[in-house]
N, CA, C and O of each residue as an XYZ file, in Angstrom:
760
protein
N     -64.636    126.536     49.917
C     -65.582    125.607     50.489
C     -64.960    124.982     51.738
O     -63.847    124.455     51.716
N     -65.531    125.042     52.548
C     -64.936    124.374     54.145
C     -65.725    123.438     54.105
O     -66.915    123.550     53.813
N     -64.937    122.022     54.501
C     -65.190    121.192     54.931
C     -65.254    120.602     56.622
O     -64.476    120.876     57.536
N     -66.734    119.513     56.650
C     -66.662    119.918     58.407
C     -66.439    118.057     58.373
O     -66.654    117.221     57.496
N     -65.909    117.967     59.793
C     -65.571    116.802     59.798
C     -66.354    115.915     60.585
O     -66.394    116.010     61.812
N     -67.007    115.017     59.907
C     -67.809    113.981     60.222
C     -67.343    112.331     61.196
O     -67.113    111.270     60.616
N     -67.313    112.459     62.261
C     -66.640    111.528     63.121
C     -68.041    111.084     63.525
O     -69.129    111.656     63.477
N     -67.661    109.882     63.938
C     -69.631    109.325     64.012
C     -68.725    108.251     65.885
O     -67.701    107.644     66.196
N     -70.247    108.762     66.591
C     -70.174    109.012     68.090
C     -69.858    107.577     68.557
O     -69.766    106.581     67.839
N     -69.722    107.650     69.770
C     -69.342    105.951     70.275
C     -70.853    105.067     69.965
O     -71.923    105.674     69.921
N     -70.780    103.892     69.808
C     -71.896    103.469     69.684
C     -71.888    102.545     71.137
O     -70.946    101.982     71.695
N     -73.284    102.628     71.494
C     -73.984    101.710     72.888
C     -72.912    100.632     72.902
O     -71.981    100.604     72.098
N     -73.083     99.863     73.745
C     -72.688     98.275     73.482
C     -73.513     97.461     73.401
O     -73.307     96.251     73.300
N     -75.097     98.283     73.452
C     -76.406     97.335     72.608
C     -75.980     97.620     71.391
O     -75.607     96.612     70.791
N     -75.859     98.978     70.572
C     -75.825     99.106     69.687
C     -74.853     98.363     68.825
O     -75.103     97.764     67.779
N     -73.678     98.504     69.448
C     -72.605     97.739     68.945
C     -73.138     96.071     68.699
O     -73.038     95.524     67.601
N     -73.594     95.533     69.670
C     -74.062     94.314     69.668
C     -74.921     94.045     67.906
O     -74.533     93.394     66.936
N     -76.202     94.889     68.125
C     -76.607     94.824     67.188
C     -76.248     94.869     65.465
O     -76.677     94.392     64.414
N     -75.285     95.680     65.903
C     -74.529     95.951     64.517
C     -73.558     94.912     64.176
O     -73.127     94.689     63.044
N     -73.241     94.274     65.291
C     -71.890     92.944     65.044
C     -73.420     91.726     64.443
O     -73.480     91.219     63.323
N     -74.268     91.575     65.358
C     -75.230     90.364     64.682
C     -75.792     91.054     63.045
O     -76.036     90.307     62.098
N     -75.904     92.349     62.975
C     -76.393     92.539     61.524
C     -75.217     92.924     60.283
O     -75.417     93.244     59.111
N     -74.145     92.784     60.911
C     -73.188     92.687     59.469
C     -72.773     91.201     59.779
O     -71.835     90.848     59.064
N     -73.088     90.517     60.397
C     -72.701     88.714     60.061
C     -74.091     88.050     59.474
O     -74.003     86.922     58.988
N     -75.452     88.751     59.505
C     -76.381     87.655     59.225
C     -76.297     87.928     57.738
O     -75.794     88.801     57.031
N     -77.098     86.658     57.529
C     -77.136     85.597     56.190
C     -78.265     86.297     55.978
O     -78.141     87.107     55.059
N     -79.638     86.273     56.648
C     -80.589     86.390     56.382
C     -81.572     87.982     56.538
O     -82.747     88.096     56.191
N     -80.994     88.722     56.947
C     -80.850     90.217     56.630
C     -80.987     90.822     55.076
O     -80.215     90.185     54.358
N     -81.465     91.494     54.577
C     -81.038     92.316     53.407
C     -79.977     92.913     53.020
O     -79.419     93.364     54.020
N     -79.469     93.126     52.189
C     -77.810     92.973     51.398
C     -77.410     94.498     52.271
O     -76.480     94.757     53.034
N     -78.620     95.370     51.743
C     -78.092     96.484     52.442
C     -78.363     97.130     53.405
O     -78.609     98.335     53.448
N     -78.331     96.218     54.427
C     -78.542     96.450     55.853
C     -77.253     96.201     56.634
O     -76.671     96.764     57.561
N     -76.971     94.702     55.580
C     -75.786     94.349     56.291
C     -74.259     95.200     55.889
O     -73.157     95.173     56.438
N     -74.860     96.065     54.479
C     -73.780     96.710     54.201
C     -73.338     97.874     55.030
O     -72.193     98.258     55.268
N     -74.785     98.474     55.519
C     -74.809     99.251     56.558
C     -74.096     99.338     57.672
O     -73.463    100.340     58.004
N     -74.168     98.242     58.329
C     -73.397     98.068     59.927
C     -72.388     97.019     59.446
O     -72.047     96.388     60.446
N     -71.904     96.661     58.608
C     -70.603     97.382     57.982
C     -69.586     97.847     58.220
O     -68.443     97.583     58.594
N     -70.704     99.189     57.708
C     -69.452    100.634     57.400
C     -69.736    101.155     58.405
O     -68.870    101.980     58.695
N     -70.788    101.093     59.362
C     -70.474    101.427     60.425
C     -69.399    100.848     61.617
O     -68.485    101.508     62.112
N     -69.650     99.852     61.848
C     -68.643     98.648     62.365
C     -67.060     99.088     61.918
O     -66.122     98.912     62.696
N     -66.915     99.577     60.811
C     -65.164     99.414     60.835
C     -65.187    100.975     61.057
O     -64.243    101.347     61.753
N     -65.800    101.706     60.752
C     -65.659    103.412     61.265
C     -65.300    103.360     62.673
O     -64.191    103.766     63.022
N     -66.481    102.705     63.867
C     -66.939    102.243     65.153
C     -64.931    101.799     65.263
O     -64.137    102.326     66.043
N     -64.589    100.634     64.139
C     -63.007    100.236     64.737
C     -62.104    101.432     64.741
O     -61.054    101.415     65.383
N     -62.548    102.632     63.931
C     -60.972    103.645     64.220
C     -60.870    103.440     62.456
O     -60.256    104.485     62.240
N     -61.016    102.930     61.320
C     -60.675    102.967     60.244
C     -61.461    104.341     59.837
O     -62.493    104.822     60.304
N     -60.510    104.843     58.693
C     -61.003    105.876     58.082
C     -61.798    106.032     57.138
O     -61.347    105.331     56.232
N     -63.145    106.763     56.632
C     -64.317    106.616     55.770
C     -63.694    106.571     54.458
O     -64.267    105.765     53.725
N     -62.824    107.099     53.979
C     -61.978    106.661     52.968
C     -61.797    104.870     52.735
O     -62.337    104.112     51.929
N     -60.965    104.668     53.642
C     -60.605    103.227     53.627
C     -61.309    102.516     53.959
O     -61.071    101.367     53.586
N     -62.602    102.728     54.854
C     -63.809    102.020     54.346
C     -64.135    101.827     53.304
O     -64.153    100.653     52.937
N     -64.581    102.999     52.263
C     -65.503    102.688     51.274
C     -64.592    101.741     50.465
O     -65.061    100.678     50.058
N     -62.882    102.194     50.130
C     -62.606    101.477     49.711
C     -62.869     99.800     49.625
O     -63.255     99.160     48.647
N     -62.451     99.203     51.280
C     -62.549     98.175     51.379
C     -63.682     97.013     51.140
O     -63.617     95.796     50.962
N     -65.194     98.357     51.255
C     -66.442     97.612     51.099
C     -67.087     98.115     50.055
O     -68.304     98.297     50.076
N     -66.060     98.492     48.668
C     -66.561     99.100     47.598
C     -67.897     99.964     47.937
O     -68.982     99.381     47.941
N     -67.832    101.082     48.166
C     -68.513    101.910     48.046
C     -67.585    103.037     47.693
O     -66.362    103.146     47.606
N     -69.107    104.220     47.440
C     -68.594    105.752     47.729
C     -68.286    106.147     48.945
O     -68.847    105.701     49.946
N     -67.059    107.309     48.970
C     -67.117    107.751     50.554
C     -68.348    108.641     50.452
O     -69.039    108.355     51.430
N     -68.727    109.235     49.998
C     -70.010    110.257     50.374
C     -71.172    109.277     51.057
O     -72.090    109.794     51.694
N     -71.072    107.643     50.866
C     -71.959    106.895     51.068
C     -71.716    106.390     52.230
O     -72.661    106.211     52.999
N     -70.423    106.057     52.604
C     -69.994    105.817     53.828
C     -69.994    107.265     55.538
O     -69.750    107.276     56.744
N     -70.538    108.396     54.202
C     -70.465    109.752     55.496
C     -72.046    109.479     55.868
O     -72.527    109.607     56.994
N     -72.795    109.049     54.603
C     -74.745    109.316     54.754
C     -74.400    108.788     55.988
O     -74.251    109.396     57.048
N     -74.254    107.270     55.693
C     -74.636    106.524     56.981
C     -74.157    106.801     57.896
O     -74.920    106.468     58.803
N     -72.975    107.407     58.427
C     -72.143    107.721     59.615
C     -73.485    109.165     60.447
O     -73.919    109.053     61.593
N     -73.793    110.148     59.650
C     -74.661    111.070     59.943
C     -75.946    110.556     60.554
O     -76.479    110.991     61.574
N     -76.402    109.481     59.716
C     -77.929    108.806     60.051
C     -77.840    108.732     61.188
O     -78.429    109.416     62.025
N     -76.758    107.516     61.425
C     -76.521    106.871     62.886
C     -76.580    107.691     64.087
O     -77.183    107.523     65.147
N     -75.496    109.001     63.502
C     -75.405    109.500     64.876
C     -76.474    110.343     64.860
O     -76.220    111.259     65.643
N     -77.594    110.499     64.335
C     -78.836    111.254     64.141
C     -79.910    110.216     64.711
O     -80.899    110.688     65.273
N     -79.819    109.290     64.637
C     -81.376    107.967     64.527
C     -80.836    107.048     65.156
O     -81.604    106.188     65.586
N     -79.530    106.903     65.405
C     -79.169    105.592     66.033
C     -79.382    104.057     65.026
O     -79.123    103.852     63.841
N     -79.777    103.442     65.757
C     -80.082    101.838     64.766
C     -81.316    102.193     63.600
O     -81.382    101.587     62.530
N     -82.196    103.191     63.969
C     -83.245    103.555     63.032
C     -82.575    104.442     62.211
O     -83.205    104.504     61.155
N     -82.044    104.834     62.195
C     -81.443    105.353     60.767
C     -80.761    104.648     59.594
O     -80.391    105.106     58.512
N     -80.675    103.113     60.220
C     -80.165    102.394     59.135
C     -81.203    101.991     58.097
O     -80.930    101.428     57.037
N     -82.435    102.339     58.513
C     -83.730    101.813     57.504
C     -83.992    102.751     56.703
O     -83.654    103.916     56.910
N     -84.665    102.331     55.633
C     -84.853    103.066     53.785
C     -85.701    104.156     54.165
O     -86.878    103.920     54.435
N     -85.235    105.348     54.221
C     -86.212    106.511     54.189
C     -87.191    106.675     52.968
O     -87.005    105.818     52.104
N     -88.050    107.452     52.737
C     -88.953    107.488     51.942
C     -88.405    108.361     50.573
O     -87.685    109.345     50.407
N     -89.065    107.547     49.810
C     -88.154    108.085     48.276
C     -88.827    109.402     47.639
O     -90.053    109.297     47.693
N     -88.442    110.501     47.104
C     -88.889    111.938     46.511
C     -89.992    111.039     45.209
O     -89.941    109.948     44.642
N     -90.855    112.142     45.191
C     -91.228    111.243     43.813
C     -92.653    110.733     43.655
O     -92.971    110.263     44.747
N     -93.243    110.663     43.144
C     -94.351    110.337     42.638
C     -95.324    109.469     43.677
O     -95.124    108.537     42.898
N     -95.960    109.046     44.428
C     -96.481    108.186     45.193
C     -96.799    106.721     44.125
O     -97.151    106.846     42.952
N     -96.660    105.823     44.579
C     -98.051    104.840     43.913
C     -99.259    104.883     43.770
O    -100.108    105.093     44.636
N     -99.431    104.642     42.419
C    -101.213    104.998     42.235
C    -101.578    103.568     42.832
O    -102.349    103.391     43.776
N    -101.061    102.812     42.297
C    -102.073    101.653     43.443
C    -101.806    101.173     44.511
O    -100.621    101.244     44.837
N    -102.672    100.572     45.370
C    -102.457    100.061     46.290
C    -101.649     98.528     46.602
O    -101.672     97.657     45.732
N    -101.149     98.369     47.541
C    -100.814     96.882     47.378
C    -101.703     96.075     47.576
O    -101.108     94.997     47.565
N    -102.570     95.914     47.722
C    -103.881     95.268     47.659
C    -104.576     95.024     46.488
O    -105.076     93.949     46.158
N    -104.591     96.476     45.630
C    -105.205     96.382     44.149
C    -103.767     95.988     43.088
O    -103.894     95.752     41.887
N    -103.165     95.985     43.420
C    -101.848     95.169     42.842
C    -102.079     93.656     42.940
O    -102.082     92.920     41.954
N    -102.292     93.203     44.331
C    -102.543     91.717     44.709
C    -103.127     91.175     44.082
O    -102.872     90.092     43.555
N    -104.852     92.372     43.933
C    -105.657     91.904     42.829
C    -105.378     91.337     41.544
O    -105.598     90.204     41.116
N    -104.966     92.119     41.126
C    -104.083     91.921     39.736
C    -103.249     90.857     39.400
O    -103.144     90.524     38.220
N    -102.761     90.392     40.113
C    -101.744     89.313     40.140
C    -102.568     87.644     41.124
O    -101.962     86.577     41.221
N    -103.800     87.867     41.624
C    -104.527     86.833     41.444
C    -105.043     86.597     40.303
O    -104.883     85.492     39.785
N    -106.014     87.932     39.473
C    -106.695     87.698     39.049
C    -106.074     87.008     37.657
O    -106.556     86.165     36.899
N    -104.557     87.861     37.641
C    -104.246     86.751     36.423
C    -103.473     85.198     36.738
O    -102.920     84.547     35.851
N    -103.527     84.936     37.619
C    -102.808     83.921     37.983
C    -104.250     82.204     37.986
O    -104.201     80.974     37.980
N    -104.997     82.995     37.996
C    -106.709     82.583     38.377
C    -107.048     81.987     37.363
O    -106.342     82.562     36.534
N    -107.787     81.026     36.648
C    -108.811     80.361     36.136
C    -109.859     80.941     36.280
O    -110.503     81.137     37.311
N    -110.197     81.432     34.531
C    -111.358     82.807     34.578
C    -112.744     81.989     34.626
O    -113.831     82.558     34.732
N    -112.580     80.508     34.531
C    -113.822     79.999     34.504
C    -114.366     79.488     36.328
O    -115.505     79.273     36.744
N    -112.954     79.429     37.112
C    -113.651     79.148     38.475
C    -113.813     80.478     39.113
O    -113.938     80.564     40.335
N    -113.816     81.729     38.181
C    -114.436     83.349     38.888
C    -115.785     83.208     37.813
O    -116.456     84.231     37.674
N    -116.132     82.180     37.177
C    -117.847     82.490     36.649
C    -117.953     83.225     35.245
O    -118.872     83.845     34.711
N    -116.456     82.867     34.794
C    -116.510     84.075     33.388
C    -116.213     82.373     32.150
O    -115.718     81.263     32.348
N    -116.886     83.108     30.869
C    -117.421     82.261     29.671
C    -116.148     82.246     29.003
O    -116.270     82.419     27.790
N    -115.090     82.110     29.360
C    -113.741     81.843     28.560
C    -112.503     81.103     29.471
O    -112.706     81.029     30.683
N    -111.542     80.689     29.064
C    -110.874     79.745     29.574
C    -109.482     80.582     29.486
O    -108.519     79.818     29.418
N    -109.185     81.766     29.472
C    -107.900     82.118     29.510
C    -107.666     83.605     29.354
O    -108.191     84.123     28.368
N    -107.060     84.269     30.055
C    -106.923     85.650     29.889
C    -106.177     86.426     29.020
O    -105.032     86.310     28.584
N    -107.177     87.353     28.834
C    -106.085     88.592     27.411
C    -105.898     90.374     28.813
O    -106.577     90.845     29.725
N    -105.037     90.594     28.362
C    -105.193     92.016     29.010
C    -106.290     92.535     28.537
O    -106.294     93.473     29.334
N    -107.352     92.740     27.825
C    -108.693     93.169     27.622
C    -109.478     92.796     28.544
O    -109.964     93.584     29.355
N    -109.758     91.213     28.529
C    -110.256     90.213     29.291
C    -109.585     90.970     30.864
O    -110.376     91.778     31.350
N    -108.879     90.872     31.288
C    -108.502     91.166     32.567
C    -108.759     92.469     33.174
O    -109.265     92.657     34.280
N    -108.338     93.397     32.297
C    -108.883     94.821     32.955
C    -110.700     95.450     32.743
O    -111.197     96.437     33.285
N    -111.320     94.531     31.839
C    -112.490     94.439     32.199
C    -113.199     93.434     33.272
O    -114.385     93.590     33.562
N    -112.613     92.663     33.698
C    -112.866     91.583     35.428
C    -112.469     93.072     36.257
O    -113.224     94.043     36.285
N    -111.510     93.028     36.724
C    -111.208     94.106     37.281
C    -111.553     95.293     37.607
O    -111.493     95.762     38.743
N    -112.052     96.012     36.311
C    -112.839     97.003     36.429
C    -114.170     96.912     36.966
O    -114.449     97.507     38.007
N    -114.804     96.390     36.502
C    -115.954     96.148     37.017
C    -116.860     95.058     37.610
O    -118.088     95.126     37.673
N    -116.000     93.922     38.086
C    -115.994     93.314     38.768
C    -115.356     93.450     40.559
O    -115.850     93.040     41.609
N    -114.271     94.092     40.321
C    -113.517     94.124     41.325
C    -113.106     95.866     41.566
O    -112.338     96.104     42.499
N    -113.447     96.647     41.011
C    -113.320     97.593     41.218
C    -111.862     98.664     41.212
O    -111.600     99.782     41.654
N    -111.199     97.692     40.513
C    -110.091     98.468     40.315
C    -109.807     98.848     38.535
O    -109.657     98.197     37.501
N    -109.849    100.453     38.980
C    -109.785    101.297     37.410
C    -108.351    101.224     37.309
O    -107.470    101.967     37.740
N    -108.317    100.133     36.625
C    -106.504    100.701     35.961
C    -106.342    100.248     34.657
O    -107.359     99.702     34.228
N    -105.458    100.287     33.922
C    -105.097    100.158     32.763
C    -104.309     98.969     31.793
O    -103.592     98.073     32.239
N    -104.507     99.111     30.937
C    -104.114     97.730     30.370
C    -102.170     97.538     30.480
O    -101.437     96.559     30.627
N    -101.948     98.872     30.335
C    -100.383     98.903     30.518
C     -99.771     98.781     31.911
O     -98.757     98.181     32.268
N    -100.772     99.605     32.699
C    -100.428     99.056     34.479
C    -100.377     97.547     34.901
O     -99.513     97.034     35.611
N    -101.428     96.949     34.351
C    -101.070     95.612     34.801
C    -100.083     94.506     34.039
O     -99.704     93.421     34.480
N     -99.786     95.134     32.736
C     -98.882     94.903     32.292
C     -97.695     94.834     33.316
O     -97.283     93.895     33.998
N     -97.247     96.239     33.190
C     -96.103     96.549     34.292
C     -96.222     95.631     35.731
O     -95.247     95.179     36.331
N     -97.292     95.506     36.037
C     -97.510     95.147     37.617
C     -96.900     93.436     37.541
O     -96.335     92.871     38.478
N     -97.175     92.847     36.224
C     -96.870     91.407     36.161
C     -96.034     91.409     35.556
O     -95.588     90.303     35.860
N     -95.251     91.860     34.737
C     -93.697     91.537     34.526
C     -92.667     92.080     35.787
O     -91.448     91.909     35.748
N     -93.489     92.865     37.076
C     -92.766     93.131     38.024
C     -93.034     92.285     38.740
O     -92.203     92.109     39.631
N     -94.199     91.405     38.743
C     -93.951     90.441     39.842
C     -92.975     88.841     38.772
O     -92.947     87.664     39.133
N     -92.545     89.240     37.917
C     -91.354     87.862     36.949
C     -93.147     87.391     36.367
O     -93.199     86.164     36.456
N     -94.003     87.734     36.039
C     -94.765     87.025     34.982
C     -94.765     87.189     33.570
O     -95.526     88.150     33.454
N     -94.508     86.964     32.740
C     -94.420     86.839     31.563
C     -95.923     86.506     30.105
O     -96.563     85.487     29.846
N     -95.955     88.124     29.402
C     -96.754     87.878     29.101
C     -96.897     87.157     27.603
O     -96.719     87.908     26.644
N     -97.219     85.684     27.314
C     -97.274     85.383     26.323
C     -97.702     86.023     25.095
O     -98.888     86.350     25.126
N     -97.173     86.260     24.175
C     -97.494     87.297     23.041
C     -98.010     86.603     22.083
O     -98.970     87.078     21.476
N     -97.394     85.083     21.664
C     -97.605     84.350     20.846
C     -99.476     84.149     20.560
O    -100.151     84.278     19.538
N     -99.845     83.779     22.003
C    -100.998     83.716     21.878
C    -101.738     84.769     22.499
O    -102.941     84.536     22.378
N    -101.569     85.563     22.959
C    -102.077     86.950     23.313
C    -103.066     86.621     24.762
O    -104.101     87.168     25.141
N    -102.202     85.406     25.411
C    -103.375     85.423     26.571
C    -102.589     84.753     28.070
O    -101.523     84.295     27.659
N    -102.640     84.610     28.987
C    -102.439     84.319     30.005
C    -103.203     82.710     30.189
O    -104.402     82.730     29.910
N    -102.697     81.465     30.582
C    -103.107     80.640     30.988
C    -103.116     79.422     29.665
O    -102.243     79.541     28.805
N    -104.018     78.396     29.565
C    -103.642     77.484     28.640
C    -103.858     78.321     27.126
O    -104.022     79.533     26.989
N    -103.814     77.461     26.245
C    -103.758     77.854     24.729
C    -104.974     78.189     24.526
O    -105.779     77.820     25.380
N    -105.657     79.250     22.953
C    -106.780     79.065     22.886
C    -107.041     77.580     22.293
O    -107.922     76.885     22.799
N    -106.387     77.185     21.386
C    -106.528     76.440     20.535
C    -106.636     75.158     21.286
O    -105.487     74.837     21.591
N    -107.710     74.052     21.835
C    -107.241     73.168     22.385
C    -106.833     71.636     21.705
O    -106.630     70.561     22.269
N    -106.803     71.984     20.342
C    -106.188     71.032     18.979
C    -105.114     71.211     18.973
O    -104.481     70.265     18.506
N    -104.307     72.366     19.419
C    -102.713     72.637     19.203
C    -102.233     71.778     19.536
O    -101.642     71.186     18.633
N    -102.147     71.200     20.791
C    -101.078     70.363     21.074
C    -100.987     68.959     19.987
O     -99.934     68.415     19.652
N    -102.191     68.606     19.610
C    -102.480     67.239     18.548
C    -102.029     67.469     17.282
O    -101.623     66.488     16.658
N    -101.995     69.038     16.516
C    -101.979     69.752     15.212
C    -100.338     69.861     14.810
O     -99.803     69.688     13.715
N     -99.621     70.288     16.395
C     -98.048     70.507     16.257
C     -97.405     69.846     15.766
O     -96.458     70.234     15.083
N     -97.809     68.222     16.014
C     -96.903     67.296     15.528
C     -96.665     66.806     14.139
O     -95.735     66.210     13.596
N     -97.971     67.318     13.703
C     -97.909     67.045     12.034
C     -97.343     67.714     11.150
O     -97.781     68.839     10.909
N     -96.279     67.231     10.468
C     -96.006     68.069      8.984
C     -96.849     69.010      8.066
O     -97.965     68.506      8.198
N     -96.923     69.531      7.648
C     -97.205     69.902      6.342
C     -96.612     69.057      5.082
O     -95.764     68.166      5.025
N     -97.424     69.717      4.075
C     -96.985     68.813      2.951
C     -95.544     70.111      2.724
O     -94.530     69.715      2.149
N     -95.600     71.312      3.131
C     -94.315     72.207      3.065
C     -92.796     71.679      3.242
O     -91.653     71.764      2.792
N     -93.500     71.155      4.090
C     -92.046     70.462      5.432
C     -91.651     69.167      4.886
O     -90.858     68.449      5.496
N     -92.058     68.902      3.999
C     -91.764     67.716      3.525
C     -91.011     67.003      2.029
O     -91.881     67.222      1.186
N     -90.316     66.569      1.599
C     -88.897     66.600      0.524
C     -90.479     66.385     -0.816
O     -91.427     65.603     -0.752
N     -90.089     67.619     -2.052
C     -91.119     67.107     -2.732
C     -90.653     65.676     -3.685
O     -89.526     65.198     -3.811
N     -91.810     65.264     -4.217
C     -91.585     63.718     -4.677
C     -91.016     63.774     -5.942
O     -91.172     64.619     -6.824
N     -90.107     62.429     -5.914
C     -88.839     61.933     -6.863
C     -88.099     63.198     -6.897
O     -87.924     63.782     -7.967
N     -87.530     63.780     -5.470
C     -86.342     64.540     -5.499
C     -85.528     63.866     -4.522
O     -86.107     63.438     -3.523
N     -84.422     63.714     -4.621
C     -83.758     63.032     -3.179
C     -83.878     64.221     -2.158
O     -83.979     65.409     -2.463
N     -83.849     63.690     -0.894
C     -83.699     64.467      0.588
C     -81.968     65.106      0.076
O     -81.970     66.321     -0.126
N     -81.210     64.718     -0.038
C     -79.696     65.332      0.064
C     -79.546     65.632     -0.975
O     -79.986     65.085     -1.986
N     -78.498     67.122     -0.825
C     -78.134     67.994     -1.591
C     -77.316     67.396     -2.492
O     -76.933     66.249     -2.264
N     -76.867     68.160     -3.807
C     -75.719     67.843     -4.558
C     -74.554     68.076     -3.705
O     -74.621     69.015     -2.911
N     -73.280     67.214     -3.759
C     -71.963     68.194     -3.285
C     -71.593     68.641     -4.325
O     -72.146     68.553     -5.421
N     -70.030     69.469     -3.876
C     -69.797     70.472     -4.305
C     -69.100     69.905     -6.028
O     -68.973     70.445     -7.127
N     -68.860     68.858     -5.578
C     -68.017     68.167     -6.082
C     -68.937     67.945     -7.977
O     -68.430     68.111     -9.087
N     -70.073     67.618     -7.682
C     -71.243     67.321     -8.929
C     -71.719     66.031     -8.140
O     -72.920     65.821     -8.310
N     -71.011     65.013     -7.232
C     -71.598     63.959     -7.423
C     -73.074     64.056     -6.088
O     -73.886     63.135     -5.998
């Protein structure tokens, strides 16, 4: 197997510029800035080896980017398109989804006060026109960090609107039965 040797070209002194402001910003994406980087200390004369070392990576990861660059220049540092399946939905009918559960089903004109994934992918469906599934929007809202209450099987306040008044009361369960003391025997007998 021959190996060919990957030396990555002088960069502009725009380019350079650019790459010194995008491996110092704060406010950049992690791996953008990791990017110009590993380009930046290659650019100094260090070796892709002792790069990756230094900026924990792979060297095979430190050659991608060296190739991009000298292929695309500054546009090669951005996320190419991934192999693989497309998205079935849109980001729009996603949006949907994540208003519609975020929403008060009674200020969209509907006879209930809180959403079930049933409840929701029938608004949706035929209200709003998006055919998707009870497990898609599942997925779609624990990807945007929403959390779907299981306890009560619904999105938004409780059904029960006595719960909060009902919680506080004992049962007669919960409670020491009569002429037994509250505390245990010790070990002791007494």
């Amino acid at each position: 197997m021959t190996r060919v040797k990957v030396t990555l070209r002088e960069p502009t002194p725009e380019e350079r510029q650019a790459l010194k402001r995008l491996a110092s910003s704060r406010v950049a994406q992690a791996r953008f800035v990791e990017r110009a980087r590993i380009l930046l200390a290659v650019a100094e004369g260090r070796r892709p080896g002792q790069v990756a070392r230094d900026l924990g990576v792979c060297r095979p990861t430190v050659y991608i980017w060296i190739r991009r660059f000298n292929d695309q220049g500054l546009l090669g540092l951005e996320d190419q398109p991934w192999a693989g399946r497309p998205p079935v939905y849109t980001a729009e009918q996603r949006a949907e989804v994540i208003a519609a559960a975020l929403s008060d089903p009674k200020s969209r004109g509907l006879p209930f006060g809180c959403w079930t994934l049933d409840r929701l992918q029938a608004y949706l469906n035929e209200r709003k026109g998006v055919p998707i599934k009870r497990s898609r929007i599942d997925e779609i809202l624990l990807a945007k960090g929403l959390r779907w209450r299981c306890q009560e099987a619904c999105f938004g306040e409780r059904v029960d609107p006595a719960f909060a008044e009902t919680r506080d009361h004992r049962s007669p369960l919960h409670q020491a039965a009569g002429g037994f003391s509250r505390r245990l025997p010790r070990r002791d007998g007494a």
